[in-house]
TORKE-552571 format. One record per residue (C-alpha): residue in one letter; z, x, y. Coordinates in steps of 0.05 Angstrom, whole numbers, plus 32768, in hexadecimal, padded with zeros to 4 digits. Each point is the difference from the previous one (the first is absolute). Layout:
N
AZXY/...
END
This chain:
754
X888F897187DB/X7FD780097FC2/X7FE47FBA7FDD/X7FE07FFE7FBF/X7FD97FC67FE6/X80017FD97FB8/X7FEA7FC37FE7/X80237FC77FE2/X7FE37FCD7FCC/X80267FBF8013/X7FFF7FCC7FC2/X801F7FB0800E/X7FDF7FF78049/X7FE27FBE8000/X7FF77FF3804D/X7FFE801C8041/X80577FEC800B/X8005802F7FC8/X7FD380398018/X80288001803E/X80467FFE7FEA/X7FF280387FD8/X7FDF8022803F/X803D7FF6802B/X8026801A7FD4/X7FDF803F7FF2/X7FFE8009804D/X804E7FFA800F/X8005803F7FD8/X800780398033/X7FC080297FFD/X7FD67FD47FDF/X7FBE7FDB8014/X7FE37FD07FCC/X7FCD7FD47FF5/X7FF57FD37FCB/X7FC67FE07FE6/X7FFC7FB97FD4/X7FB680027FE8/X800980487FE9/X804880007FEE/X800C803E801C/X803380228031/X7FEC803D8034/X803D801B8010/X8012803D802C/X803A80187FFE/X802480388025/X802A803B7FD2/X80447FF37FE5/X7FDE7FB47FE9/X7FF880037FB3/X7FC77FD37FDF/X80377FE47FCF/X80237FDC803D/X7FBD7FE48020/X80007FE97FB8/X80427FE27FF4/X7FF67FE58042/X7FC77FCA7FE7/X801E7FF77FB9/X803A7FE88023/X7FE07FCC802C/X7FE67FF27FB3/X7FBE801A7FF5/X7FE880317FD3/X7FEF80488029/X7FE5803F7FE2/X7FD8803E801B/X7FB880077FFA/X7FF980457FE1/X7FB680207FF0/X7FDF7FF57FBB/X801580357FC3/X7FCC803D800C/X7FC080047FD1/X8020801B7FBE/X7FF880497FF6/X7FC380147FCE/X80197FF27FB8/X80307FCD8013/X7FF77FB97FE0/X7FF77FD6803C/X80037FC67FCE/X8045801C7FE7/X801C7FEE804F/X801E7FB78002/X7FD87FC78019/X801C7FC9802B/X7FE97FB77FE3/X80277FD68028/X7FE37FBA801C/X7FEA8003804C/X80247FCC8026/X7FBE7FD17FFC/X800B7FFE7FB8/X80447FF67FFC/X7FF27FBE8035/X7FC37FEB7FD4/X80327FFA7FC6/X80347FE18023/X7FCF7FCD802B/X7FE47FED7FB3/X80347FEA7FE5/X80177FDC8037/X7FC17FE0800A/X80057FE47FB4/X80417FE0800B/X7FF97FE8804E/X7FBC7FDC8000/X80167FC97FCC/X80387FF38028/X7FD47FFE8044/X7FD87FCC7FD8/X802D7FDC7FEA/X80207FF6803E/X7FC07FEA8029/X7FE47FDA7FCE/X80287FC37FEE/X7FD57FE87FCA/X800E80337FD2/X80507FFE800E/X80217FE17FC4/X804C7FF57FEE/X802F8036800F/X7FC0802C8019/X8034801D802E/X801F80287FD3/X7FCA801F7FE3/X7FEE800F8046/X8044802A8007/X7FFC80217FC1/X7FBC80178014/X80128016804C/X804480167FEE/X7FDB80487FE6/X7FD38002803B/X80338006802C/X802A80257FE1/X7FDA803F7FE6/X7FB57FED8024/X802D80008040/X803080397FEC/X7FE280328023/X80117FD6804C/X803C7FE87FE1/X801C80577FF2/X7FE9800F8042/X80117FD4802B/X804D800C7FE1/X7FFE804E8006/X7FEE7FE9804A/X80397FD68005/X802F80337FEA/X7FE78026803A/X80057FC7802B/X7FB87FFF8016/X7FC57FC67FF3/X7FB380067FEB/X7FC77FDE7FE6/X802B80017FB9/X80327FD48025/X7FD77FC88017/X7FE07FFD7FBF/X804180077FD0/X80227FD08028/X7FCF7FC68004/X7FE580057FB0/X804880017FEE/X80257FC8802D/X7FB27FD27FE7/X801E80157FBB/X80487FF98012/X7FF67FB9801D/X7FD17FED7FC3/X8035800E7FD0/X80357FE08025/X7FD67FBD8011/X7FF57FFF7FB7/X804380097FE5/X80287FDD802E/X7FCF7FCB8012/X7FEA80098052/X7FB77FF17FF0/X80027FB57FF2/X80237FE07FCA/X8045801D7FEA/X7FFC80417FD1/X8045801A7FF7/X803A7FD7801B/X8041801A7FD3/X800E80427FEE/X7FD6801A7FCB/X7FEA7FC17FF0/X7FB87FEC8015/X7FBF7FD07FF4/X7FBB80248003/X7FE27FF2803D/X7FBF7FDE7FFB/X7FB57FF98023/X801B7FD7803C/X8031803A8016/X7FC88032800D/X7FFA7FF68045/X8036802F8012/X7FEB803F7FCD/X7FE28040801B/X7FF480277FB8/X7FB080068018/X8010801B8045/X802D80337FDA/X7FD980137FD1/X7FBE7FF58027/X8019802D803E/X8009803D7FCE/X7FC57FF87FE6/X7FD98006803B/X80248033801F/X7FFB802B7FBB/X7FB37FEF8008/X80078019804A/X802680457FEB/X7FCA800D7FCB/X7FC27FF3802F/X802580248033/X800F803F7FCD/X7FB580007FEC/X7FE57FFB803D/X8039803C8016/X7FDF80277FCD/X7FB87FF8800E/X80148008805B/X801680507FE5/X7FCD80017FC9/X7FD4803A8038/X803F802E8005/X800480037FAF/X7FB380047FF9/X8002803D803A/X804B80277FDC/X7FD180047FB5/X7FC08013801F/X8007804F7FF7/X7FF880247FBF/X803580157FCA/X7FEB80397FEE/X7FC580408014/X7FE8803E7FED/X801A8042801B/X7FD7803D8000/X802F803D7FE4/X7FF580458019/X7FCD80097FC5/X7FD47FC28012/X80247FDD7FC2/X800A7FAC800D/X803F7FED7FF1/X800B7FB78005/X80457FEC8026/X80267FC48022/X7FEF7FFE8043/X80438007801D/X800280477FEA/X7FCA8010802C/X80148031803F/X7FDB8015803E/X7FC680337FF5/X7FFD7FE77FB3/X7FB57FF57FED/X7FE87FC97FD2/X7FC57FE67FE0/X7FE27FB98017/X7FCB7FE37FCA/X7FCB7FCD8014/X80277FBF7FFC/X805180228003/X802E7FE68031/X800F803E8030/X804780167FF6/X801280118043/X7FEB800E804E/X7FD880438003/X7FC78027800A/X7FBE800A7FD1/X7FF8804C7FF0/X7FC17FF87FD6/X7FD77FCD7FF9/X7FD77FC08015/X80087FBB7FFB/X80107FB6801E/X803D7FDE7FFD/X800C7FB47FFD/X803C7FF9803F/X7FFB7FB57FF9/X804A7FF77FE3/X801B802E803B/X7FD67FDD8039/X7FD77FCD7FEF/X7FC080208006/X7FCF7FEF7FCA/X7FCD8040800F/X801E80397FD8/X8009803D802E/X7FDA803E7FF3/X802880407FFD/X7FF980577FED/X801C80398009/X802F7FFF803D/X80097FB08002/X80427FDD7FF3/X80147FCE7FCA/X802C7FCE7FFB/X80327FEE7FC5/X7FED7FCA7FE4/X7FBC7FF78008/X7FD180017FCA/X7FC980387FF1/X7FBB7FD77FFB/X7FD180447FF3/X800280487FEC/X8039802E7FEE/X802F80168039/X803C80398002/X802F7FEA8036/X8037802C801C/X80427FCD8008/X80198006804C/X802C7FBE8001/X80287FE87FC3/X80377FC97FF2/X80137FDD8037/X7FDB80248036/X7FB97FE67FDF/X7FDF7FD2802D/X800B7FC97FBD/X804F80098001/X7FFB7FFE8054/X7FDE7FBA8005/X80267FE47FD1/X80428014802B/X7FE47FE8803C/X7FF07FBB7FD0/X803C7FFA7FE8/X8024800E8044/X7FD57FCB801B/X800C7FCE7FD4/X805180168008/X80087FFD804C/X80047FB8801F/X7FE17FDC8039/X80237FEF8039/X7FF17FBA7FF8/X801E80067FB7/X803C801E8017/X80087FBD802D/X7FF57FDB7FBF/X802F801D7FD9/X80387FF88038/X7FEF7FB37FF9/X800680007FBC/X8043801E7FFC/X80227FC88022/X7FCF7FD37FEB/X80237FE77FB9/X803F7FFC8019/X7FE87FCB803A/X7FD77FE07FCD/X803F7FF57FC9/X80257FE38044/X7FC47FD18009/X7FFF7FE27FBE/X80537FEC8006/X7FE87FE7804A/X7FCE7FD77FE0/X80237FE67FC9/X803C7FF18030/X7FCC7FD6802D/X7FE37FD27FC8/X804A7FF87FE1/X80197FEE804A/X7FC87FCC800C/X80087FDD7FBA/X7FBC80107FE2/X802E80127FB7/X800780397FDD/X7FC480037FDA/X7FD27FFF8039/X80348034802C/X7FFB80327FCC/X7FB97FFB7FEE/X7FF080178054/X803C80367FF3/X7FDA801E7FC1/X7FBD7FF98025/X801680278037/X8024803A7FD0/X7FC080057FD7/X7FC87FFB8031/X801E80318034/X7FFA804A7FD2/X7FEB80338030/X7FDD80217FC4/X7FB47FFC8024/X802A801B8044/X8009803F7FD6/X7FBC800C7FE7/X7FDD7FF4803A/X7FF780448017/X800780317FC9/X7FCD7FDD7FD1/X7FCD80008038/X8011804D800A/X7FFF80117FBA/X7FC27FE37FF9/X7FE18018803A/X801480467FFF/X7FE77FFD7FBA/X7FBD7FE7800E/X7FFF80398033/X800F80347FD5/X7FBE7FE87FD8/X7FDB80088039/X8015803C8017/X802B7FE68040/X804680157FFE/X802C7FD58028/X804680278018/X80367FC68003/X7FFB7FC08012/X801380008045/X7FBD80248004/X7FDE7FB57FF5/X80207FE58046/X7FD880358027/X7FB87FF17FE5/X80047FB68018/X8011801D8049/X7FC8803C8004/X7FC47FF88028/X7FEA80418014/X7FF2803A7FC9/X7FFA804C8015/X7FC580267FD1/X801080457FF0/X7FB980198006/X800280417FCA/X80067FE97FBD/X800B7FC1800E/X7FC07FDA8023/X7FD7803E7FE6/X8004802A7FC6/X802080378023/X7FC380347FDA/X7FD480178030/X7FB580007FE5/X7FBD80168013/X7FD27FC48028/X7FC9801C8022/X7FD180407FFB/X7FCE800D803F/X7FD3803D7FEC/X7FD080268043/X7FDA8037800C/X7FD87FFD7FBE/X80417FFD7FD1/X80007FD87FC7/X803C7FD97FE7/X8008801E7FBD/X7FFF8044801D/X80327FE88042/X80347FDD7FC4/X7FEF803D7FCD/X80138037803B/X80367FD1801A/X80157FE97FC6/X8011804A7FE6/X8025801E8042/X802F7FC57FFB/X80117FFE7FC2/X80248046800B/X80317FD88028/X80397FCD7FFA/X7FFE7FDE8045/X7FF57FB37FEA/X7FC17FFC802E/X7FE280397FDB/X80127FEA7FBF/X7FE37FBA800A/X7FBF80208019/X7FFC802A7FBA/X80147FCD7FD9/X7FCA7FD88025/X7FC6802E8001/X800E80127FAD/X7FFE7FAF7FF3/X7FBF7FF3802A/X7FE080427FE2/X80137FEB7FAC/X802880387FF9/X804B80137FF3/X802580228044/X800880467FD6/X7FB97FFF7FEE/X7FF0800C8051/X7FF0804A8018/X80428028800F/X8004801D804A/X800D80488010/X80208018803E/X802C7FBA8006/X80237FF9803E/X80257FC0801A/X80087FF3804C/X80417FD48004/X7FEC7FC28028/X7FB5800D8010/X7FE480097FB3/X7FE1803B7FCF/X7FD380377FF4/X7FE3802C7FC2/X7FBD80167FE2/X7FE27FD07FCC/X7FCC80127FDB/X7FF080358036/X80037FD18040/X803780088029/X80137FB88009/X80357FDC802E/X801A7FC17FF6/X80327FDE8039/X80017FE88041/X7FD780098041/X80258041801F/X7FFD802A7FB9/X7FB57FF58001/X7FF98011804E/X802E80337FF8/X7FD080287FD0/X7FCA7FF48023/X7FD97FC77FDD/X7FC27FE0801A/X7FE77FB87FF6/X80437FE18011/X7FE37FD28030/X7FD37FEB7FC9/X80437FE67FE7/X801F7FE8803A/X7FF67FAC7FF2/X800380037FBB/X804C801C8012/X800D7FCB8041/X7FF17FC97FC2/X802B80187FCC/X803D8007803B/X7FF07FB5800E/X7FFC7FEC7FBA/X804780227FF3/X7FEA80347FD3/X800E804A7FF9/X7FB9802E8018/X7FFA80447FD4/X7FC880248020/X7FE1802E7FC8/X7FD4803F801D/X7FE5803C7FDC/X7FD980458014/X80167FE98049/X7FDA7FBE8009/X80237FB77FF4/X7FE07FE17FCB/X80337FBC7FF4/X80337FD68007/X802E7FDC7FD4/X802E7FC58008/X80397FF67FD9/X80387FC48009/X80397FE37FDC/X7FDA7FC47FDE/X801F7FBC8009/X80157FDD7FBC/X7FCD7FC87FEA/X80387FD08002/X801D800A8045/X7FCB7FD28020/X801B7FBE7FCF/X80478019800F/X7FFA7FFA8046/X7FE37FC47FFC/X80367FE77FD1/X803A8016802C/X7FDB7FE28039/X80097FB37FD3/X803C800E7FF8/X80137FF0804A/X800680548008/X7FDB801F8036/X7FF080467FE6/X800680428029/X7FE5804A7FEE/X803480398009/X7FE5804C7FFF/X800C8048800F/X7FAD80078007/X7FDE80028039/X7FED7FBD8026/X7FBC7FFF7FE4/X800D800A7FBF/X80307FC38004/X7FDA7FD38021/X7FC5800F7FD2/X80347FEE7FC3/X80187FBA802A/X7FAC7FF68003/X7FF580057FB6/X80457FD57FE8/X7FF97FCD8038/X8036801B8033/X7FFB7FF4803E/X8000803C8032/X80357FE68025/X803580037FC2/X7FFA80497FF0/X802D80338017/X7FE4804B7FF8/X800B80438009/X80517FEB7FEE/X802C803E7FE7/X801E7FF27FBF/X80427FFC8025/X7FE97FCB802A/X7FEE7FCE7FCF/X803E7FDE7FFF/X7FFB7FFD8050/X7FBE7FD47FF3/X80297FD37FD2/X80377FF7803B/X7FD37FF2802B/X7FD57FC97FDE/X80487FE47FF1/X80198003804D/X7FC27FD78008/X80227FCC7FD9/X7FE080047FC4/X801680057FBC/X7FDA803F7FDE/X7FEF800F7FB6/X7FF4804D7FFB/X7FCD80187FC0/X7FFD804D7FF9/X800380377FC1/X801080468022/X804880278017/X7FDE7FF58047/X800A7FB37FF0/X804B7FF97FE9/X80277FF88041/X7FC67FC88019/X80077FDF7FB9/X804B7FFA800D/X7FF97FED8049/X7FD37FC87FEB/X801E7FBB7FF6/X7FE180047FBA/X7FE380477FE0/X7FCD80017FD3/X7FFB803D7FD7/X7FBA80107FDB/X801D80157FB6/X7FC480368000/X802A8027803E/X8041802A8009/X803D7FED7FEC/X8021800A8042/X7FCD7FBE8014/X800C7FDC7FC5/X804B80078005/X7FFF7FE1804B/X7FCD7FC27FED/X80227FBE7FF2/X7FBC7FF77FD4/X7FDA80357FD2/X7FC17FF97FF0/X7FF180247FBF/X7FBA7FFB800A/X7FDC80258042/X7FDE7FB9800D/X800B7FEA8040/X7FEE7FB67FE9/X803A80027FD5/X80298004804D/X7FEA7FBE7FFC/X800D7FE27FBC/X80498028800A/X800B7FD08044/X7FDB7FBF7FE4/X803280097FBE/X80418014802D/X7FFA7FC18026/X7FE27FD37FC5/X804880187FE1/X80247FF18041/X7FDA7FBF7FFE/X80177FEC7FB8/X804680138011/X80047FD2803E/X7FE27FCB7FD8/X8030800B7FC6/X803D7FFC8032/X7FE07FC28023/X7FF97FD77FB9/X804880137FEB/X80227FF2803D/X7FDB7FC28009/X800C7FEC7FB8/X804A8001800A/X80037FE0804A/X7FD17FCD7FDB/X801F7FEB7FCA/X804E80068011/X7FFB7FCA802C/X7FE17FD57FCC/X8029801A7FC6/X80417FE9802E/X7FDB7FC38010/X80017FE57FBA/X7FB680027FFA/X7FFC80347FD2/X800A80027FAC/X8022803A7FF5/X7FDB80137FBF/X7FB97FFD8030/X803080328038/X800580297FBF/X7FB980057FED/X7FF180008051/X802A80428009/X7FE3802A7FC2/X7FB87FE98020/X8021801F803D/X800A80407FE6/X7FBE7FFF7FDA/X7FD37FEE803C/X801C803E8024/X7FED80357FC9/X7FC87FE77FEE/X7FE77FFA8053/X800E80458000/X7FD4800C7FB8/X7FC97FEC802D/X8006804B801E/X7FE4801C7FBE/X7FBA7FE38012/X7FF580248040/X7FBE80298006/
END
């Protein structure tokens, strides 16, 4: 069966019961699979064919919240077209809409929370003025709770709206009534219509500040809790704007013409000035420069690039001009992918959230029943009525399971965000459970622990030869050929010499010899370049000259070139794949972590071990000489051992190890076969950031836990006190928006993580 996926924008969700009513809904419908999100106020639905969007739609607007599809952006408008001519949208953001709301409320409630806890300044008939002043707050301050919480009850279901609705309107209700007919001390209205203003000595009984107070708070509470929303996705918005509007396209003629970038198609060159954005992922054609990556992954050093390199979208063009050929546009860019993996991140839910959200679904319900239970108990045992329904209000307003709903995703959004800044792109949040657990991680030695280039180390010139003329000679026969050992000893020999690899002599007479090395005439020497048997093979001399120069490079792990000419051997050079300057801290960092670090390789055994030697690996934890099909046999067998195994790699060869792994990580600067079987990429080809990407997982998994612990705990705290009587139910008020607060800003904390 074919599915399709869509997003929903989900307006009216105020708590967690609501983001899972509207879940289970969405999942009764044969074919679908949907999750849905309160911090982001988003749906991810999949749904199978013969489901329209329209019913997933009417589907939420009938459990009485808004629904609507989240389509792309208009394109860029076309050259000539007015983009200021296209409508623009000025409506209020939900923050502003509170702010309002909480303002005026705040102007009428405080004078009558004063004059309710300070006596002194009550005066005659203050009460009235108190009611004229509240009567608004509740009303239209509290309006919002008071619509929701009925289009619930239509659909016979409870939230956070509920509790609050119910307990600022029976404090208003039973205000009103004391007042008119008289309940709160002296007698107020005894016959009919007929009544006597109630005076100072029947205050006792009136609940206008709790009202009026408790929708103040909680107003204060949503608005906090909607700024502090905005700021936890503030990284995704930051990352969706970075690339550039527009670029210029080289025509047939070499003509610039200047268009919006989503117009560009593969193969389309376009001009990058010192200090443009880059308009998409490609390849420079002509030209030299560095480019600042910083935005993409967090690395401050701008990365030097020329002819052949690839660029990123996005980044920014810190030097000279560049002509990049486009090979990845729209949503295949590198840009476009990490903010899908983002925003699928921040989407998905944590097993432990899923458990919350259970909770809260029956949670108001048993809550609502607790309050009657409570007010029952205190009528039954002759306490009064004011006193009963003081502990019954208490225990409605202090019990929102708003803060159980923003536990997790506000900690996710935050800290997938804050990922995304550093170039650590966490896959879902289930991903988070599995770094706390990992104590063993596999290396992927290529590209990963080294730089996966193989370079020139060591020259050893005999028999009278000097080392300009052994790199010169050397230098020139191997630059006729593409074998990566042979191009790192040109490009080696050009560098140490000052001069640029075409600039060396051109051989005559080239010949390779597959798997033993190459011969020609340079310069009118006939010179061979390779291993032991192609030089014995012709005849050489002097190749015991060279005999322990080549035992040393074997036990160093490097690659010996023997270099001969006009029959005599007159060199050696060593070339190696370099390990990255970083790899030593790395190791090291993993190894604080609580990791122990092991060293996986197709090399040969010295080669690895002299890679563990210079990272700080021990011998014993590297595995060598292992076919590329037999990585993910490694990985099973480190896990058999009963450990639980992180896997870091970049190459094809990698994939099925990074997906045997309990937990992939993916270097960004590899294929996409690798990156697509990681649970983490690393956009930078830093292994240190292997470590930042585990320290942040389980600092996220951390702040989670924590927020679930202080929202739970809140509620099993302060129930029992609210039914005890012990609690003012204008303080449960102000209590629960701190609630709420505490748990998005906790997870704010996220932003700060280096």
């Amino acid at each position: 069966m074919n599915t399709s996926e869509v997003e929903l924008a989900i307006g009216g969700m105020t708590c967690a019961s609501c983001s899972a009513r509207i879940e289970k809904k969405l999942n009764r419908i044969e074919g679908v699979t949907a999750s849905v999100n309160l911090a982001t106020e988003k749906a991810k639905v999949a749904y199978a064919d013969g489901v329209e969007v329209g019913r997933l739609v009417a589907t939420v607007e009938r459990l009485g919240y808004s629904a609507h599809e989240i389509v792309p952006p208009p394109p860029d408008p076309e050259p000539g077209e007015d983009a200021a001519a296209r409508p623009v949208t000025t409506d209020l953001t939900e923050a502003d809409r509170l702010l309002q709301r909480l303002l005026v409320s705040a102007a009428l409630a405080l004078p009558v929370v004063v004059l309710a806890m300070v006596p002194s300044l009550q005066f005659e008939y203050w009460q009235w003025l108190s009611l004229t002043l509240a009567a608004p707050v509740v009303v239209w301050g509290g309006l919002p709770f008071h619509r929701a919480a009925a289009l619930n009850a239509r659909h016979g279901a409870a939230t956070m709206d509920t509790l609050v609705s119910l307990g600022t309107l029976a404090a208003f209700g039973w205000s009103v009534w004391a007042l008119f007919l008289g309940t709160a001390g002296e007698p107020g209205m005894r016959h009919g219509f007929e009544f006597t203003i109630a005076r100072g000595d029947s205050s006792s009984a009136l609940y206008l500040e709790v009202a009026a107070g408790v929708v103040m708070f909680i107003l204060l509470g949503r608005y906090l809790e909607a700024r502090s929303k905005r700021k936890a996705g503030a990284a995704l918005r930051a990352l969706l704007v970075l690339g550039a509007k527009d670029v210029s396209v080289l025509g047939p003629d070499g003509t610039e013409v200047r268009v919006p970038v989503g117009r560009l198609a593969v193969g389309d060159r376009f001009v990058v000035r010192p200090g443009e954005t880059v308009g998409t992922d490609g390849r420079v054609v002509e030209g030299t420069s560095a480019v600042d990556v910083s935005m993409l992954t967090g690395e401050s050093v701008p990365a030097d690039v020329t002819v052949g390199d690839a660029v990123t979208g996005a980044t920014v063009n810190a030097g000279g001009r560049l002509v990049v050929e486009a090979t990845r546009v729209g949503a295949d860019t590198q840009l476009a992918r990490m903010a899908r993996l983002v925003e699928d991140a921040q989407s998905g839910k944590a097993e432990v959230q899923r458990l919350a959200d259970r909770v809260a679904a029956v949670f108001v319900p048993v809550v609502i029943a607790l309050a009657v239970a409570t007010l029952g108990f205190w009528l039954g045992n002759g306490v009064g009525s004011a006193a009963a329904f003081t502990a019954a209000v208490a225990v409605l307003i202090i019990a929102c399971p708003c803060a159980l709903g923003l536990a997790t995703p506000t900690a996710l959004l935050v800290g997938t965000g804050r990922g995304a800044q550093l170039g650590i792109l966490i896959k879902g949040p289930e991903v988070l459970e599995s770094t706390r657990r990992v104590d063993t991680v596999v290396l992927d030695k290529t590209g990963t622990v080294t730089t996966g280039r193989m370079a020139l180390q060591d020259v050893y010139a005999v028999d009278g030869a000097g080392e300009k003329e052994l790199l010169r000679l050397a230098g020139a026969l191997e630059h006729a050929s593409e074998h990566p050992v042979a191009r790192a000893v040109a490009a080696g020999a050009a560098r140490r010499l000052g001069l640029d690899a075409g600039a060396l002599p051109v051989p005559r007479d080239f010949e390779n010899v597959p798997g033993h090395g190459v011969r020609g005439t340079v310069d009118g020497h006939v010179v061979l370049a390779g291993r032991t048997r192609l030089l014995a093979e012709a005849g050489v001399t002097g190749l015991d000259d060279l005999a322990a120069a080549h035992r040393r490079a074997e036990a160093a792990g490097r690659t010996a070139v023997l270099v001969a000419w006009d029959g005599a051997a007159r060199g050696l050079l060593t070339v190696a794949d370099t390990v990255k300057d970083t790899s030593p801290e790395a190791v090291r960092r993993l190894r604080e972590l609580g990791l122990c670090p092991v060293l996986l390789t197709g090399d040969n055994k010295a080669v690895a071990e002299a890679v563990a030697r210079d990272v700080g690996i021990a011998s014993d934890a590297v595995y060598a000489e292992v076919l590329p099909q037999d990585k993910a046999d490694v990985v099973r067998r480190l896990q058999d051992e009963g450990r639980v195994v992180a896997m870091v790699g970049d190459g094809v060869n990698d994939a099925a190890a990074l997906a045997t792994a309990d937990l992939g990580l993916a270097m960004g600067t590899g294929t996409d076969a690798a990156i697509e079987a990681g649970d983490l990429t690393l956009v930078r080809g830093d292994l240190r950031v292997a470590a930042d990407a585990i320290r942040l997982a389980r600092r996220t998994l951390t702040t989670i836990k924590g927020n679930l612990c202080w929202a739970f705990g809140y509620n099993v705290a302060a129930l029992p006190l609210a039914a005890a009587g012990l609690l003012n139910p204008m303080i449960a008020g102000a209590a629960m928006a701190f609630s709420s607060v505490f748990v998005v800003t906790n997870s704010l904390r996220l932003r700060s993580f280096t």
